[in-house]
C-alpha positions as a Markdown table, in Angstrom:
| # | Residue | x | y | z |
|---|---|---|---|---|
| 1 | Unk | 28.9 | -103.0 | 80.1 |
| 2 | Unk | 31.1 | -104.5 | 76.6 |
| 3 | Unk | 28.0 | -102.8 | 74.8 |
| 4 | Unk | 28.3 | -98.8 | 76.6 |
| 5 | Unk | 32.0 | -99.2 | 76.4 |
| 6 | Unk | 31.6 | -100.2 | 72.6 |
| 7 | Unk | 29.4 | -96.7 | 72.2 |
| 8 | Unk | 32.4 | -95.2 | 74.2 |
| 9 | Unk | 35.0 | -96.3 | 72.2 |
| 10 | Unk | 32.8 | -95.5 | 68.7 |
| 11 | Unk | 32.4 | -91.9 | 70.2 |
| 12 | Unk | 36.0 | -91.5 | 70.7 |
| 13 | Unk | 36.7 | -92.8 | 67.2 |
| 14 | Unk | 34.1 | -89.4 | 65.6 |
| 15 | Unk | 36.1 | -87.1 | 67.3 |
| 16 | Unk | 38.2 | -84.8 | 66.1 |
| 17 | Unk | 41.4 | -86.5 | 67.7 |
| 18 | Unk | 43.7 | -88.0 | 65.9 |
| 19 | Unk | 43.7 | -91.3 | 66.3 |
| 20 | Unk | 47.0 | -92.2 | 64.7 |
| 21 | Unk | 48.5 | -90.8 | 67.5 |
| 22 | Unk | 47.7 | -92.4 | 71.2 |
| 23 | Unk | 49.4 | -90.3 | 73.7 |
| 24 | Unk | 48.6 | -90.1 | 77.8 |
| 25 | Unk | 45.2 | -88.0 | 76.8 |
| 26 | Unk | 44.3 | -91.1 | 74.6 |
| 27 | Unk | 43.7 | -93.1 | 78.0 |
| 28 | Unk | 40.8 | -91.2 | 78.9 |
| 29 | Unk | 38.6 | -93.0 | 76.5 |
| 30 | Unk | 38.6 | -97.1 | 76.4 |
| 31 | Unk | 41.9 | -98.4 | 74.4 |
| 32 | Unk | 41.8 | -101.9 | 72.5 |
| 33 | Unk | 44.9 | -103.6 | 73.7 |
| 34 | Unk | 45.7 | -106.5 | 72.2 |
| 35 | Unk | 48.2 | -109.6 | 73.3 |
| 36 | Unk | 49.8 | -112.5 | 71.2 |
| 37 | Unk | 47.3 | -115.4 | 73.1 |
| 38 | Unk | 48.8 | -118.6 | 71.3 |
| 39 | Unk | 49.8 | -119.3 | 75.3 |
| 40 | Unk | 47.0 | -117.8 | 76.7 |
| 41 | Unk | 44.4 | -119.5 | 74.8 |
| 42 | Unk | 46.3 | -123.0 | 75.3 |
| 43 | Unk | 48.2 | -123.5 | 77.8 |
| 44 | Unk | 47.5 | -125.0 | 81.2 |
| 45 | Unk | 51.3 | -123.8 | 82.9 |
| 46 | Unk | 54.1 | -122.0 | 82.9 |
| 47 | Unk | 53.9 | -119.0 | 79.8 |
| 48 | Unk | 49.7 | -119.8 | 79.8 |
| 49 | Unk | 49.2 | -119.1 | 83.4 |
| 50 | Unk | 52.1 | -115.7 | 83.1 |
| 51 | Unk | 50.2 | -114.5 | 80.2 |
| 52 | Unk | 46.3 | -115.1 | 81.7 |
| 53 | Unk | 47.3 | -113.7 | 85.0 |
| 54 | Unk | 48.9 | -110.3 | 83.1 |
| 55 | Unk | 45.7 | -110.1 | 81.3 |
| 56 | Unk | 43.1 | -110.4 | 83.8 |
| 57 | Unk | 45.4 | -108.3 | 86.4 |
| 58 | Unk | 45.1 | -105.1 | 83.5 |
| 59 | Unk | 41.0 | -105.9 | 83.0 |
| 60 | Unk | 40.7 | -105.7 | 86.9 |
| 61 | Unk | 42.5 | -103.0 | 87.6 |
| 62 | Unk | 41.9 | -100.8 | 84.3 |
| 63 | Unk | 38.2 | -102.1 | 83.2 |
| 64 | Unk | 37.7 | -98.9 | 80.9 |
| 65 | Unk | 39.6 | -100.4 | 78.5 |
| 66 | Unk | 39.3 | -103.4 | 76.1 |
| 67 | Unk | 41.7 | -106.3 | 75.7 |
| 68 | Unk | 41.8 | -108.4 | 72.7 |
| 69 | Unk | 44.0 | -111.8 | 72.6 |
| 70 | Unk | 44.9 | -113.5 | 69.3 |
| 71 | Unk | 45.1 | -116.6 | 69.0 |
| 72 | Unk | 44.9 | -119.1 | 66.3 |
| 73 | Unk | 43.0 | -122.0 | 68.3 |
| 74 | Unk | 41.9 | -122.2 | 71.9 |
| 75 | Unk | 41.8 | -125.2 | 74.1 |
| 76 | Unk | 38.8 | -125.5 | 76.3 |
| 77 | Unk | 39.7 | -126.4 | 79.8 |
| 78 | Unk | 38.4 | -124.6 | 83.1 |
| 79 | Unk | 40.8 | -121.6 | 83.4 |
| 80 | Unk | 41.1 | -121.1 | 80.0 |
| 81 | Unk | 36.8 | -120.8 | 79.8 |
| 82 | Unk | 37.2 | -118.7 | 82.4 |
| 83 | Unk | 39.4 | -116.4 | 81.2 |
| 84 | Unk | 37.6 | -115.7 | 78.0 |
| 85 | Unk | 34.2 | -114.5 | 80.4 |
| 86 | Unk | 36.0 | -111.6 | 82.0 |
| 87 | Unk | 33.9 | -109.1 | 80.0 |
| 88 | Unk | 36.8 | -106.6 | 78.6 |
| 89 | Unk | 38.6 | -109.9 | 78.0 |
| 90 | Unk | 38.2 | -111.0 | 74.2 |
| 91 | Unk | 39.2 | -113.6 | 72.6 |
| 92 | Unk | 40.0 | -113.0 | 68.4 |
| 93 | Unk | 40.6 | -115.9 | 66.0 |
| 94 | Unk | 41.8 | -115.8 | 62.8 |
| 95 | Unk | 39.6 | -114.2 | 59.9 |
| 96 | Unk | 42.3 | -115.7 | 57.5 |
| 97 | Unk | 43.9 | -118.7 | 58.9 |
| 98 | Unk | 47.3 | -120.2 | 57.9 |
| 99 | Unk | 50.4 | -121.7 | 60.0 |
| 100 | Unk | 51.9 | -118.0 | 59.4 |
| 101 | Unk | 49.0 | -116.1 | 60.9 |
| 102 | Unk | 50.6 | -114.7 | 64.4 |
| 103 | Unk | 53.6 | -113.6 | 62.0 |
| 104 | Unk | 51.9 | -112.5 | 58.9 |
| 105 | Unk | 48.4 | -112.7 | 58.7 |
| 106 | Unk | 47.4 | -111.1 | 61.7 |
| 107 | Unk | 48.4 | -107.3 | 61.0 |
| 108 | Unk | 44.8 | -107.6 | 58.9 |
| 109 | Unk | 43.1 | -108.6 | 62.0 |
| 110 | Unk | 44.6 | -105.8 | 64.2 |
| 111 | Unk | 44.2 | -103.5 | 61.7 |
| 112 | Unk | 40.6 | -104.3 | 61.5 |
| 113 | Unk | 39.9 | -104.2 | 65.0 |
| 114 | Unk | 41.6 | -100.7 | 65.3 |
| 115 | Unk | 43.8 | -101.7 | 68.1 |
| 116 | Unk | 46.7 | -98.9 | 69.5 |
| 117 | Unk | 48.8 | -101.2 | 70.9 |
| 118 | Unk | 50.1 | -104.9 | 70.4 |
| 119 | Unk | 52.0 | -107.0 | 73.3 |
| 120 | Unk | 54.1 | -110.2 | 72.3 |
| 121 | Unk | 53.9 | -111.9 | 75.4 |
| 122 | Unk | 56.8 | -114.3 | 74.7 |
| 123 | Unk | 59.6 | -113.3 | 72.3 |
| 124 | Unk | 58.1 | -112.5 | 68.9 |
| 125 | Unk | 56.0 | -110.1 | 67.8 |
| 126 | Unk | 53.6 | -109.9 | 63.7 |
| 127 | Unk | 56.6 | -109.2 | 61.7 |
| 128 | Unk | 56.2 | -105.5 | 59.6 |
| 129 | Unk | 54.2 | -104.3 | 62.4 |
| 130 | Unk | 56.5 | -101.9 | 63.1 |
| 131 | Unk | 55.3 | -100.3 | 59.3 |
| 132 | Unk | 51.7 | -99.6 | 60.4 |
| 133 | Unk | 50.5 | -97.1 | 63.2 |
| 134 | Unk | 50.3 | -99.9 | 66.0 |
| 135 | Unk | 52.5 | -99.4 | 68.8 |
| 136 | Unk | 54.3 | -103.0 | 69.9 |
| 137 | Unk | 56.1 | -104.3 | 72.8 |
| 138 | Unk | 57.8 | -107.8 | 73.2 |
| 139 | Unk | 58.1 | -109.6 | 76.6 |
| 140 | Unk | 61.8 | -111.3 | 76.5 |
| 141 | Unk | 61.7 | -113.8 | 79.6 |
| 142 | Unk | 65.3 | -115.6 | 79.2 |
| 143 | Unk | 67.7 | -116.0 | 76.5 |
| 144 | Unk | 68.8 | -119.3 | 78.1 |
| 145 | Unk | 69.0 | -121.1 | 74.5 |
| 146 | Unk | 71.7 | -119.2 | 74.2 |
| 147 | Unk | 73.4 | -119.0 | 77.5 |
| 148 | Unk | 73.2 | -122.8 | 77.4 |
| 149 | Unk | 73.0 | -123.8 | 74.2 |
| 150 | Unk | 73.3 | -128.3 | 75.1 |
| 151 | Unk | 69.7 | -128.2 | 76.8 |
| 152 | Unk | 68.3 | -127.5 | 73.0 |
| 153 | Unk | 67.8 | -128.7 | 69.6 |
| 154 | Unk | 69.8 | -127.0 | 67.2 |
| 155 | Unk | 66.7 | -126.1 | 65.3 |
| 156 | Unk | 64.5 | -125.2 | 67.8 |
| 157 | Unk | 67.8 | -122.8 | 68.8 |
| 158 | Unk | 68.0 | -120.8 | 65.9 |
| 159 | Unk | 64.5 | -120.6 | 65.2 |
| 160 | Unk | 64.4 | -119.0 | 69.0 |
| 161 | Unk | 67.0 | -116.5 | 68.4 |
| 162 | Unk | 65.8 | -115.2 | 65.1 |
| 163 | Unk | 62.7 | -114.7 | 66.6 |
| 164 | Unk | 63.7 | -113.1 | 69.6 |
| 165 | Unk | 66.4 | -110.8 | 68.4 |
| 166 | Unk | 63.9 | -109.6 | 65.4 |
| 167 | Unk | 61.2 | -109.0 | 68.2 |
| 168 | Unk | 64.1 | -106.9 | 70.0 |
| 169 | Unk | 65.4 | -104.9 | 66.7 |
| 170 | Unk | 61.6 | -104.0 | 65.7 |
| 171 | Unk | 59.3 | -103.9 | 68.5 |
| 172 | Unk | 59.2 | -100.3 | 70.2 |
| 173 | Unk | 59.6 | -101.3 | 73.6 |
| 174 | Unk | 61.2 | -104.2 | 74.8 |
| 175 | Unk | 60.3 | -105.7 | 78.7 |
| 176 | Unk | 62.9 | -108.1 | 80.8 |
| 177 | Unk | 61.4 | -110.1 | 83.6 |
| 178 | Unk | 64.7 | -109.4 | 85.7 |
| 179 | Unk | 67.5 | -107.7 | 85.1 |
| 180 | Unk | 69.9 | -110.4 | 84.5 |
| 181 | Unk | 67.3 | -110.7 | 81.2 |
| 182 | Unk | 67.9 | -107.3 | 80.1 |
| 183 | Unk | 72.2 | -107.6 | 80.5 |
| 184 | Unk | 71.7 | -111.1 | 78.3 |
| 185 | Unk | 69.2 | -108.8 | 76.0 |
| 186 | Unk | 71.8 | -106.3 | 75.9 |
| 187 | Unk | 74.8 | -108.7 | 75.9 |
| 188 | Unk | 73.5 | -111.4 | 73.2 |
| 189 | Unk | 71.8 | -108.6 | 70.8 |
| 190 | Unk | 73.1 | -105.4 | 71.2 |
| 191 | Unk | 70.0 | -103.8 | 72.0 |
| 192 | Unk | 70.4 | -99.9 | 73.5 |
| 193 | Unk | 69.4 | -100.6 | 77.3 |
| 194 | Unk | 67.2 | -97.5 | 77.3 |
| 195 | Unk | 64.8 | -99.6 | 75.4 |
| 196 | Unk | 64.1 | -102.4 | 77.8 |
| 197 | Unk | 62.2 | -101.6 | 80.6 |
| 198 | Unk | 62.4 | -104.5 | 83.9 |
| 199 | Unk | 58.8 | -105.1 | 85.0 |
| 200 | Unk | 59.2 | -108.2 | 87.3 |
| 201 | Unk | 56.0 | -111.0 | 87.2 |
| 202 | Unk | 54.0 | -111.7 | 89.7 |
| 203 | Unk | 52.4 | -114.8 | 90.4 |
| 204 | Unk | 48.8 | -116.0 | 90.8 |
| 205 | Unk | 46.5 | -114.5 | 93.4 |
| 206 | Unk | 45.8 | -117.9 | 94.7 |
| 207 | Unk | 49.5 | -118.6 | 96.7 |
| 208 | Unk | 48.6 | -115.0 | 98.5 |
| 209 | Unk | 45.9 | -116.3 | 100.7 |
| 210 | Unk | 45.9 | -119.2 | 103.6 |
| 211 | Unk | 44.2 | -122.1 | 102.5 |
| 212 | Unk | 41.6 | -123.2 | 105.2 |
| 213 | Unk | 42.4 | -126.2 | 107.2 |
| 214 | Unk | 39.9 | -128.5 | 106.0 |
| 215 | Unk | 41.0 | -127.7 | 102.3 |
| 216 | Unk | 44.7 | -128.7 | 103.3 |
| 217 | Unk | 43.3 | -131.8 | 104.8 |
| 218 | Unk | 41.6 | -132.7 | 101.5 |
| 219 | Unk | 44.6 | -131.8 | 99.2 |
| 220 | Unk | 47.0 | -134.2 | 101.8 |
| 221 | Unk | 44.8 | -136.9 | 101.6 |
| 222 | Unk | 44.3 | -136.7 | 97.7 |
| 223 | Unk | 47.8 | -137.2 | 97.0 |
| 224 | Unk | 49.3 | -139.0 | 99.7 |
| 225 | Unk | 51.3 | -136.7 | 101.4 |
| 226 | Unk | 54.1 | -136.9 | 103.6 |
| 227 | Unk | 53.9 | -135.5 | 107.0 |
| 228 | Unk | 56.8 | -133.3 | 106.2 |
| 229 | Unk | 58.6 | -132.6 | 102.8 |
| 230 | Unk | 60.7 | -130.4 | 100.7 |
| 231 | Unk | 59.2 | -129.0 | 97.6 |
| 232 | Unk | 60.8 | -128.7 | 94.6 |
| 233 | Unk | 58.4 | -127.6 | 91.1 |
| 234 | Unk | 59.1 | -127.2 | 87.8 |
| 235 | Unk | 59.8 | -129.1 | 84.4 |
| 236 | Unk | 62.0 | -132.1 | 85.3 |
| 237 | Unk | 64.9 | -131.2 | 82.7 |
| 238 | Unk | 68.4 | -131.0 | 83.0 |
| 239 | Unk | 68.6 | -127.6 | 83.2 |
| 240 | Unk | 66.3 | -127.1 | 86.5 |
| 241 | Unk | 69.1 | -129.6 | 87.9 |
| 242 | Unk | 67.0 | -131.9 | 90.2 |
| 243 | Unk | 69.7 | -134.4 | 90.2 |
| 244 | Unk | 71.8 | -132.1 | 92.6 |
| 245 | Unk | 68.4 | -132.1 | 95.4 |
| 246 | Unk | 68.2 | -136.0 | 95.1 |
| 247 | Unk | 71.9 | -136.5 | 95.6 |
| 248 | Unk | 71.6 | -133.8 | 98.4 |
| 249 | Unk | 68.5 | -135.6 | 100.0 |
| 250 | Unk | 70.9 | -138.3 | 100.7 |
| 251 | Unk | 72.5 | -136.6 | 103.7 |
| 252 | Unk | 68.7 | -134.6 | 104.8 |
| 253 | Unk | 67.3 | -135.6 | 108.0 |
| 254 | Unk | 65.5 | -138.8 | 107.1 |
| 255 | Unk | 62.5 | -137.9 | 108.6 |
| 256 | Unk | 61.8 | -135.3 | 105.4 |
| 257 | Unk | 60.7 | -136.8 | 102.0 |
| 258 | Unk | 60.9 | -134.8 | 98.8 |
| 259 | Unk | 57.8 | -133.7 | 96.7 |
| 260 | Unk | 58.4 | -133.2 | 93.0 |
| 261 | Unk | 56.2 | -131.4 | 90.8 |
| 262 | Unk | 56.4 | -131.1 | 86.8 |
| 263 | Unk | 56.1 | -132.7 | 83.3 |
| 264 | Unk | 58.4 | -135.8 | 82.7 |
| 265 | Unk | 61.3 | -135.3 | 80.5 |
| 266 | Unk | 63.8 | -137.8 | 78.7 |
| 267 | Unk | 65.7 | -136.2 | 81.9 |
| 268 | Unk | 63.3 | -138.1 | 84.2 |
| 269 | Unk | 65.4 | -141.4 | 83.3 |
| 270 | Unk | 69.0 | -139.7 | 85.1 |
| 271 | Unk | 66.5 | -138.8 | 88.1 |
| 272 | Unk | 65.6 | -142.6 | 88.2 |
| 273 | Unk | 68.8 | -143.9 | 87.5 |
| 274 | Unk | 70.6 | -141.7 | 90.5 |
| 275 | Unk | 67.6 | -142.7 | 93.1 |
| 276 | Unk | 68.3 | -146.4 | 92.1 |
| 277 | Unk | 71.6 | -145.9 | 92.9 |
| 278 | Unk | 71.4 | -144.0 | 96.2 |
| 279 | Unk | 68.1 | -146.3 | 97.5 |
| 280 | Unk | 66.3 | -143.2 | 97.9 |
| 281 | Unk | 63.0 | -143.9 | 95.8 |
| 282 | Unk | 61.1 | -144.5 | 99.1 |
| 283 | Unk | 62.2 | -140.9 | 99.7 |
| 284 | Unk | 60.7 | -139.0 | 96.8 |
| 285 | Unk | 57.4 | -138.3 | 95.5 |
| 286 | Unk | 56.3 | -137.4 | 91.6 |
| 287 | Unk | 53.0 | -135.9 | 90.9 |
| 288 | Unk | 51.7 | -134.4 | 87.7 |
| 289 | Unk | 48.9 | -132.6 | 86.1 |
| 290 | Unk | 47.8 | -131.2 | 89.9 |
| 291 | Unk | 44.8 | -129.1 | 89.3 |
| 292 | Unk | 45.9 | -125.5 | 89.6 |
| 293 | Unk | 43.3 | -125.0 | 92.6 |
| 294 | Unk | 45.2 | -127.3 | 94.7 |
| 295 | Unk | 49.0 | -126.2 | 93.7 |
| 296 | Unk | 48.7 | -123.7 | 96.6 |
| 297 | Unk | 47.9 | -125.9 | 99.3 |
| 298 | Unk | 50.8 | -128.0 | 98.3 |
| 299 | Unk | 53.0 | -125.1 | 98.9 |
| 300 | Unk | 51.4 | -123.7 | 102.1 |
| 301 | Unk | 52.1 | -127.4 | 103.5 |
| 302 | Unk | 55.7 | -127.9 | 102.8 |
| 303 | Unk | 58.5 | -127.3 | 105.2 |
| 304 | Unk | 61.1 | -125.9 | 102.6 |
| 305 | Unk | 61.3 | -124.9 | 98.9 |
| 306 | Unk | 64.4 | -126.0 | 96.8 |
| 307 | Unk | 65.0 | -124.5 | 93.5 |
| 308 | Unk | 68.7 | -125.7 | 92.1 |
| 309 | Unk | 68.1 | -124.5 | 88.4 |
| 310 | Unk | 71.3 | -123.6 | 86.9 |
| 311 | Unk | 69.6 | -120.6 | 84.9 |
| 312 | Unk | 66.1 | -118.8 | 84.8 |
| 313 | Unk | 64.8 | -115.7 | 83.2 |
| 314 | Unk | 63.3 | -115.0 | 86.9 |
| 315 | Unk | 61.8 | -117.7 | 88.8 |
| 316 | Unk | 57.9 | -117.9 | 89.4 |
| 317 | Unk | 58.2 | -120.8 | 91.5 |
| 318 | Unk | 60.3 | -119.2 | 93.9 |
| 319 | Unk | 57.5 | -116.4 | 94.1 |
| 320 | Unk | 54.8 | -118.5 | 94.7 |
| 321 | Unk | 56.9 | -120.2 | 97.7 |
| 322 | Unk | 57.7 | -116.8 | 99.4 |
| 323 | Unk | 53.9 | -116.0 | 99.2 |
| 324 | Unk | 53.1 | -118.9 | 100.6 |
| 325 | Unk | 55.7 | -118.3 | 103.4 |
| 326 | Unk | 57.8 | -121.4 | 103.0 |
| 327 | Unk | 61.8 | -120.6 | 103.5 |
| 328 | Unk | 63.7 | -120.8 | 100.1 |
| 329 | Unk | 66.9 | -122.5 | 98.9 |
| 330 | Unk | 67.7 | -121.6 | 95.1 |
| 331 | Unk | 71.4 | -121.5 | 92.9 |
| 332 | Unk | 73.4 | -118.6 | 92.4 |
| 333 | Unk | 74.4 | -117.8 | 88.9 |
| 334 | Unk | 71.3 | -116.3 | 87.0 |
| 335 | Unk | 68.5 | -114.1 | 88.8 |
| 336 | Unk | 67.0 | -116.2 | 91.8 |
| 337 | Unk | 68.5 | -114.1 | 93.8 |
| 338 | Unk | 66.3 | -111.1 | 92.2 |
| 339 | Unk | 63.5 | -113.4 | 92.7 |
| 340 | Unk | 64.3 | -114.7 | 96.3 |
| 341 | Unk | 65.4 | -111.4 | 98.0 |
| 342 | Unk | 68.4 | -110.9 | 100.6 |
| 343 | Unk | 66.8 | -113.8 | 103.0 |
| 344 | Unk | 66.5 | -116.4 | 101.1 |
| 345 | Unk | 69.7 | -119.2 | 100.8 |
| 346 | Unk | 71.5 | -119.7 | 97.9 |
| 347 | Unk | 74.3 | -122.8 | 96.9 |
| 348 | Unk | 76.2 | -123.2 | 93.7 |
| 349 | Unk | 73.9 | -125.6 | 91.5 |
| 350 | Unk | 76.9 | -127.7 | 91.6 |
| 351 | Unk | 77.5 | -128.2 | 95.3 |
| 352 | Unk | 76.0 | -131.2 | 96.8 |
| 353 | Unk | 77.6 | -130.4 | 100.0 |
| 354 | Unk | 76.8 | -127.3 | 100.4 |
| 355 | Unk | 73.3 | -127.7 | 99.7 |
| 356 | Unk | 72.1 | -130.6 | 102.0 |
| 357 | Unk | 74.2 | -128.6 | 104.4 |
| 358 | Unk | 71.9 | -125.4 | 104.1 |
| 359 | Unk | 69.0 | -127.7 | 103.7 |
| 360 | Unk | 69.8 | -129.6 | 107.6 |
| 361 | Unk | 70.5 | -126.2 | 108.7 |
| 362 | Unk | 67.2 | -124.5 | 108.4 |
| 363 | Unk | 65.0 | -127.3 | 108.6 |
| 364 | Unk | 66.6 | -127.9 | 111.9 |
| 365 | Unk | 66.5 | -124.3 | 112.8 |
| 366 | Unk | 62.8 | -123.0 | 114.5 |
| 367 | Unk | 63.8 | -119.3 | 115.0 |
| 368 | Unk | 65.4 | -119.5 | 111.7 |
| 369 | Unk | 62.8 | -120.8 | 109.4 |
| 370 | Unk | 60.3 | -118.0 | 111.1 |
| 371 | Unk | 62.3 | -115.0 | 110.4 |
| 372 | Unk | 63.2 | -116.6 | 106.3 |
| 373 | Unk | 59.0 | -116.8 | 105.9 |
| 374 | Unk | 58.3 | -113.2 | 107.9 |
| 375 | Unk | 61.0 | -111.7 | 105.4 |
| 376 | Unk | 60.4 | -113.6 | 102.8 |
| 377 | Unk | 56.8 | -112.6 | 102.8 |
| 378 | Unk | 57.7 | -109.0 | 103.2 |
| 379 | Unk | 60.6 | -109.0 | 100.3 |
| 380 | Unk | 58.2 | -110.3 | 97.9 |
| 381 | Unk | 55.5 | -107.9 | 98.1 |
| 382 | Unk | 57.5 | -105.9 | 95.7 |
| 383 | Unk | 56.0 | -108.3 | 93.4 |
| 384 | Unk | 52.6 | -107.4 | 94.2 |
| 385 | Unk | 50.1 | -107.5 | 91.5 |
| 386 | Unk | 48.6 | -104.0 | 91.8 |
| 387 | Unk | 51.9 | -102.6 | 91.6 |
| 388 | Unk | 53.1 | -104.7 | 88.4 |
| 389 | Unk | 50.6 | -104.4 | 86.6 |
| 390 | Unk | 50.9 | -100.1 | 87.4 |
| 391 | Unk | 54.1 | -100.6 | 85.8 |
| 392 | Unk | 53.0 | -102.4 | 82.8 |
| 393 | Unk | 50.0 | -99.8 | 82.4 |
| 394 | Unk | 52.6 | -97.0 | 82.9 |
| 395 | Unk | 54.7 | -98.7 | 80.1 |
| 396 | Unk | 51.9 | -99.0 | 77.8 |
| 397 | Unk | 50.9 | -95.0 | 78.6 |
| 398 | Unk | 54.5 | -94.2 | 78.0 |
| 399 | Unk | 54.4 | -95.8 | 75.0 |
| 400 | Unk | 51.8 | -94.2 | 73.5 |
| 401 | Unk | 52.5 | -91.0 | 74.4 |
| 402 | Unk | 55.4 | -90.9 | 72.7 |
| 403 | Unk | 53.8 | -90.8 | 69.2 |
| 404 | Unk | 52.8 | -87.5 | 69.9 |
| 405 | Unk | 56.2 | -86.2 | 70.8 |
């Protein structure tokens, strides 16, 4: 099939059309797309999984076309291997290598490879692309470095922004993951809103489907879980504010323990410190490194979802809950509530109060907890695969039909 597609594309290419200029009639021969993999190619959560689960969503639903990721290494584990045997998947190392390769270096390769379009899946894009005939878009998933400067290191900060507002100033087309992104976008860089186009994420295909009985069994037993718990995932860093749920479980029905999910940070030593101090290490539960395969069933099993981040670019996590129909509890104060939809609960991430309050209140609540997972399942088809990754087609076709206008 790569081979007849190859002759497909090759024909194209001895036309007559002009290929400098990819408009809507381009689509109906195979296009080389190609994405910035250093994620994709590496990492095992968060920005790996977004960027592997856009890819292969665009191969499966649009096979006629060819998508080329660039990376500068790749790290063999099982979903990355995976990945790279969908068979209009490719992956493309460097020809000329170099720590500046995914800035510099790489036009040569894209050039080469006679790719129409380039996607920066995470906030930079080949700098002087914009001089050649490729058409680019960045993905901008938060500006939170800037919106809360404390939680980084002054370097890593300003290498962020100059990054990201570059990728904003010269890429053609700019994508927000919500639309609290695009006001920051708009806000911190003074970027024209008619060039950022909101196409939300959706989350992986495996948190859509009910886990058979015997499989939940398995996954309780491997990790010693509670008969009933609240979930909470994510990186355990200041920011995603899980000292606020661990003072809050204080006053929650003792009968619930808390699960925790996500990579230790200095942050980790507050969380022990404050459980010391409140006598509720009994009550909570770390795990890490969970095989992806089993992060579902975790999620199907829980009895409630809390997600007190003070800010996100959108909120995966919460996603993966509503799919998995477990009632959510997230902040106010960023876009959870563009994640979470009208039926989920939301607290100030500073009230302790408030949120063991809400959390007593639904788990106690039967009727309550139904109608949050019927609606919650309903809201949250909106972020439906198929229909994402539509839009993101339809922002690439856009695209490239503008060259022609």
């Amino acid at each position: 099939m790569k081979a007849e597609s190859e002759k497909q594309i090759s024909k194209a290419e001895s036309s007559e059309l002009d290929q400098s200029s990819f408009g809507l009639s381009a689509l109906s021969f195979p296009l080389k797309i190609s994405f910035d993999g250093k994620r994709a190619a590496n990492n095992l959560t968060g920005l790996g999984n977004y960027s592997r689960s856009l890819i292969e969503s665009l191969a499966k639903q649009y096979p006629e076309h060819q998508y080329l990721v660039y990376s500068p290494k790749v790290k063999h584990a099982k979903q990355i291997d995976s990945f790279f045997e969908k068979e209009n998947i490719s992956l493309k190392l460097p020809k000329e290598g170099g720590f500046l390769w995914r800035s510099l270096n790489i036009i040569k390769d894209l050039a080469k490879d006679q790719v129409q379009l380039f996607h920066g899946l995470s906030h930079e894009i080949p700098f002087a692309i914009q001089h050649t005939k490729i058409k680019s878009i960045v993905t901008i998933h938060d500006l939170i470095f800037l919106r809360f400067p404390q939680y980084y290191q002054f370097i890593d900060r300003k290498l962020y922004e100059w990054k990201s507002r570059s990728a904003c100033k010269r890429a053609d087309q700019i994508i927000a993951i919500s639309e609290k992104t695009k006001a920051d976008i708009v806000e911190f860089y003074n970027i024209n809103p008619d060039k950022i186009k909101v196409i939300y994420q959706s989350c992986d295909d495996g948190f859509k489907t009910a886990m058979p009985e015997s499989t939940l069994n398995r996954i309780k037993l491997t990790y010693k879980l509670p008969e009933k718990y609240i979930l909470n995932v994510g990186t355990i860093e200041a920011r995603k504010n899980l000292r606020l749920l661990i003072q809050a479980l204080k006053t929650v029905d003792h009968q619930y323990k808390l699960v925790v999910i996500g990579k230790e940070t200095a942050y980790f030593k507050e969380i022990e410190r404050e459980l010391e101090h409140l006598a509720l290490r009994n009550r909570v539960i770390f795990l890490k490194n969970i095989p992806f395969a089993d992060l579902p069933g975790i999620y199907q099993m829980a009895e409630l979802f809390v997600y007190p981040s003070f800010y996100e670019g959108f909120g995966i996590p919460i996603i993966e809950a509503l799919y998995s129909q477990v009632p959510v509890i997230a902040a106010t104060g960023s876009c959870l509530e563009e994640a979470g939809g009208p039926n989920s609960v939301y607290v100030s991430p500073t009230d302790v109060n408030g949120l063991s309050d809400q959390i007593n209140r639904i788990l106690a609540n039967l009727q309550l907890q139904k109608e949050m997972k019927e609606k919650g399942l309903e809201f949250v088809q909106k972020f439906n695969s198929p229909q994402v990754t539509k839009q993101l087609m339809d922002c690439y076709s856009n695209l490239l039909d503008s060259a022609t206008t």
